[in-house]
Every structure is written in C-alpha cells, then in structure tokens.
C-alpha positions, 0 to 999 in steps of 0.5 A, spaced: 549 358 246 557 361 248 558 366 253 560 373 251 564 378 256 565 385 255 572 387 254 574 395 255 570 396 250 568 390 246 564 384 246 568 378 246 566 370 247 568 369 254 573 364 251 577 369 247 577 373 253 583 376 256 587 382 258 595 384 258 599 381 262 602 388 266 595 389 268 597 391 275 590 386 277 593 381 275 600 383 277 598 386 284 590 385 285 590 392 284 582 393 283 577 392 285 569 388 283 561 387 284 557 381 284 550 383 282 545 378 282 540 377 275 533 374 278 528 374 271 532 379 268 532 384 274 538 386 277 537 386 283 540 392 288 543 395 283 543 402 286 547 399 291 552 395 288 554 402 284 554 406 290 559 401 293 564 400 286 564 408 287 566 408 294 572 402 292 574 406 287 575 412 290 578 409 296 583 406 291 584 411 287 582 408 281 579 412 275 572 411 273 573 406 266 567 408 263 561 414 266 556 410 270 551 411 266 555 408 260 556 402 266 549 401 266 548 400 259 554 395 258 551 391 264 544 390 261 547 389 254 551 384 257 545 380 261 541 381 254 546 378 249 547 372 255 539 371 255 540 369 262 534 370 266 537 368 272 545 369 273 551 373 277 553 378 273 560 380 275 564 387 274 571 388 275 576 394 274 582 394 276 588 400 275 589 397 268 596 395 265 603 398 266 610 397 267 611 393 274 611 397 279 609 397 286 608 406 285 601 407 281 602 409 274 602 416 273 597 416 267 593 410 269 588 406 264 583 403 268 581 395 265 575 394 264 571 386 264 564 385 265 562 377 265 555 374 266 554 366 268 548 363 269 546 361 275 540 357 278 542 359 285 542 353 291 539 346 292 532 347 294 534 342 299 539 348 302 533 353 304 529 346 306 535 343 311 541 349 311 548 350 310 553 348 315 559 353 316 565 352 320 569 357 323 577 359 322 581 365 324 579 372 320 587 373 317 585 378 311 587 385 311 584 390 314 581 394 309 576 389 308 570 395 307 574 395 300 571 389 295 578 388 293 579 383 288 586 381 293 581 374 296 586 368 298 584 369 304 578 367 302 579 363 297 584 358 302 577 359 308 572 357 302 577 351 300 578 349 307 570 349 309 569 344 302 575 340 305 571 340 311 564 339 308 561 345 309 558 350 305 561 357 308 567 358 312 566 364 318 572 368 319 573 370 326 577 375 329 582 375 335 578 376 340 573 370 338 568 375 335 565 373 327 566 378 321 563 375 317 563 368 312 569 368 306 564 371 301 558 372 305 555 376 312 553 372 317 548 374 322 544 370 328 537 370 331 538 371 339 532 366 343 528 372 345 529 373 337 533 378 335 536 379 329 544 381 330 549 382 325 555 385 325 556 393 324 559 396 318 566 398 319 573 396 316 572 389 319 567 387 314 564 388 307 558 392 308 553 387 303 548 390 299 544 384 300 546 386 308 544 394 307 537 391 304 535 387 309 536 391 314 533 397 311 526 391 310 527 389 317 526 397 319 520 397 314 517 391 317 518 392 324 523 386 326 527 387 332 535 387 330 542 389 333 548 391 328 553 388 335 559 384 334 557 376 336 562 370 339 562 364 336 559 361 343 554 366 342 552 363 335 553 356 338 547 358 342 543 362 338 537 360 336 537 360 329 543 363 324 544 365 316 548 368 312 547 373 306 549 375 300 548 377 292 550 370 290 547 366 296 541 371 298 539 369 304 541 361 307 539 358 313 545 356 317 543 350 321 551 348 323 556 351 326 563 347 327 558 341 326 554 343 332 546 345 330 544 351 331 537 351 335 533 344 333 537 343 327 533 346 322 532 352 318 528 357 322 522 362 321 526 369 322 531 366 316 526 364 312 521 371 313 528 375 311 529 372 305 522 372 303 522 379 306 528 381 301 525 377 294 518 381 295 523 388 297 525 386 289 518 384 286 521 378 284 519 370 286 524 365 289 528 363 284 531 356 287 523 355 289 521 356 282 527 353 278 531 352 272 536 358 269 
C-alpha cells in the first residue's frame, strides 16, 4: 500500500509530496517538528509532544497552521489511511514559503507536513546484548531546548557513530560533560543505583519519553538525580541507556568501545522501558514483533 502525507491541507501520496522551494524550511531550517511514536494504534505521550510543539513554536515565533484540535484529527487520520499499527508519525511546520530573506516575513504562511512510516522498532537483540555509543564534541547551537529542524550537527554525529560502528553518538560539552546522544537523552545508572540524567535547560531537548520516565520513576519510587555526568563518570557506571520516541528505551552497554558494568544490559535499563510501555498500556513492540 503506498504511503500518504499530509500536505497544508491535502492528502497526497508521499511520493508526490513536495513544498515550494522558498520555503524558509528549506531555505533557512526555519521550523520546527515532533516525532510521536504509534505502538498498536496508540499515539504515545501525545499531550506532551503537543505541549512541546507549542513551546518551539512560540519561541520561534511561528503561527500555528492549524488549531491544535484540527492538528490531532489530521494525525489520527494520517495514521489511519498508513494502517500502521506501529510507526513514527512525524510533524513538521516551518514559517512557510517567502521571498528569501534572512527577516521573518511580515504575513507568514506556516507549512504544514505530516508523514507516517512504519517502523518495527529495534532488533530484538538491541534490548538483549545494547547498543554501543561513542562520544564526540556537542557543537550544536545553544538553543537546543527548541526541536528545531537545523540538525546537521546531529546528522555529521550519527553519520560519524554508523562510521565508527555504533548505534548513537554522545555529544559532550566543553567541560567534559554528556548532553545528550544526537537524537536521544542519555542517561546512566550510578553502582549505588541511582538513575541520572541531565537537567532540562537550553543545553538539551527535554524528551517527552525523558518527562515520563522520570515522572513513572516518582510513582515507582526509583531513586534518580536530574545532574550532569562526565564521560568518565559514564565509563564507570554501572549501567547506562538512552531514550526517545523512536528508540524507547535501550540499553547501552559500550561507550567509546569500552563495557559499561559487565557488558550486558542491566536491570534498571530494562525495568525503565517496561515501566514506560506499562505507563502507556501497551505491550513491547520489539518483543511482540511485525509492523
């Protein structure tokens, strides 16, 4: 079945689909996006990913396309008309098309584009043996708390982690502390077992995936500190993982080629992706299989 978008205000084959060529998106990565992840039809923490499309759109002062209500309907719609069970339903707006210049237009016409693409998640054998990460200098801009589409930064990191065999890169800041991985928050579990992770700020993407993790380990009662860590402090750790919409959560068991406590995924990692799967009333879908 072919794939279909949805284009300021039509639903298009996604091969057919395509916005003017002054679209300040494509002209100045003026805009910004969501990821929301589908797991059997459910869109997962979609209050949260519409609450931080609202804060990315005010800070950049783009107008809303749509009202958020009409929003919802068209990702549900797009979902439906994709049959995807599980999927990566992705939410674009940018300032909209203009004549080039670097000064916001006075009138903007915000673009809208909404795609969906199955996915089947990671290889069972991620969650069963982790993913190695390197590390690598955090050169990104520093308003990184917006989910901007600007992501060459993040794109040269993940390019340079595939080149160097590992599944994420963690980008790490002058003074030798971790942000966060290129497209994921990174996180580490201390050998008294406390979970740590880095404070919300400019210097990181506040996930949503990172939001309900943290709120679950308040209802669970799982210690965790929101600090910033070294990479040396991670090298010693006695687990670490990663977390996103795309990825959930994944244990991650090397670090520059190094093994993170005995080199296998540990309990901590494992109990926090079951903890957010049961927050969403949905079964693991790498475990249960097919798309």
């Amino acid at each position: 079945m072919p794939r279909i978008a949805y284009v300021n205000g039509r639903y298009v084959p996604h091969v057919a689909a395509s916005v003017h060529i002054e679209d300040r998106g494509f002209q100045f990565a003026d805009g910004v996006y969501e990821v929301v992840t589908v797991i059997a039809g459910t869109l997962m923490d979609e209050e949260g990913h519409l609450a931080r499309l609202t804060r990315s759109l005010k800070e950049l002062s783009i107008p809303w396309p749509v009202k958020p209500r009409t929003l919802r309907m068209i990702m549900r719609e797009v979902v439906r008309r994709n049959r995807s069970a599980n999927a990566l339903l992705y939410i674009q707006i940018t300032r909209g098309p203009a004549p080039r210049d670097f000064k916001f237009p006075a009138e903007p016409t915000p673009t809208l584009v909404i795609t969906c693409r199955r996915t089947s998640f990671q290889p069972a054998s991620a969650l069963e043996k982790g993913v190695a990460v390197i590390t690598l200098p955090d050169i990104r801009w520093q308003r990184r708390d917006i989910k901007s589409i600007s992501l060459l930064p993040q794109a040269l990191g993940k390019q340079q982690a595939v080149q160097a065999g590992a599944f994420e890169g963690w980008q790490v800041d002058p003074d030798g502390f971790v942000t966060e991985g290129c497209s994921s928050n990174a996180w580490i579990v201390t050998k008294q077992g406390m979970l740590v992770t880095r404070p919300a700020s400019h210097a990181i993407l506040n996930g949503i995936t990172r939001q309900t993790i943290l709120a679950c380990a308040t209802q669970e009662g799982i210690a965790f500190e929101e600090r910033a860590f070294t990479v040396a402090e991670a090298l010693d750790a006695a687990e670490a993982l990663m977390t996103s919409a795309g990825t959930i959560a994944l244990p991650v068991t090397r670090i520059d080629g190094q093994p993170i406590g005995d080199g296998r995924p540990g309990p901590l990692a494992k109990r926090v992706r079951e903890m957010y799967l049961a927050h969403g009333g949905v079964a693991d879908p790498v475990r249960a299989g097919g798309v």
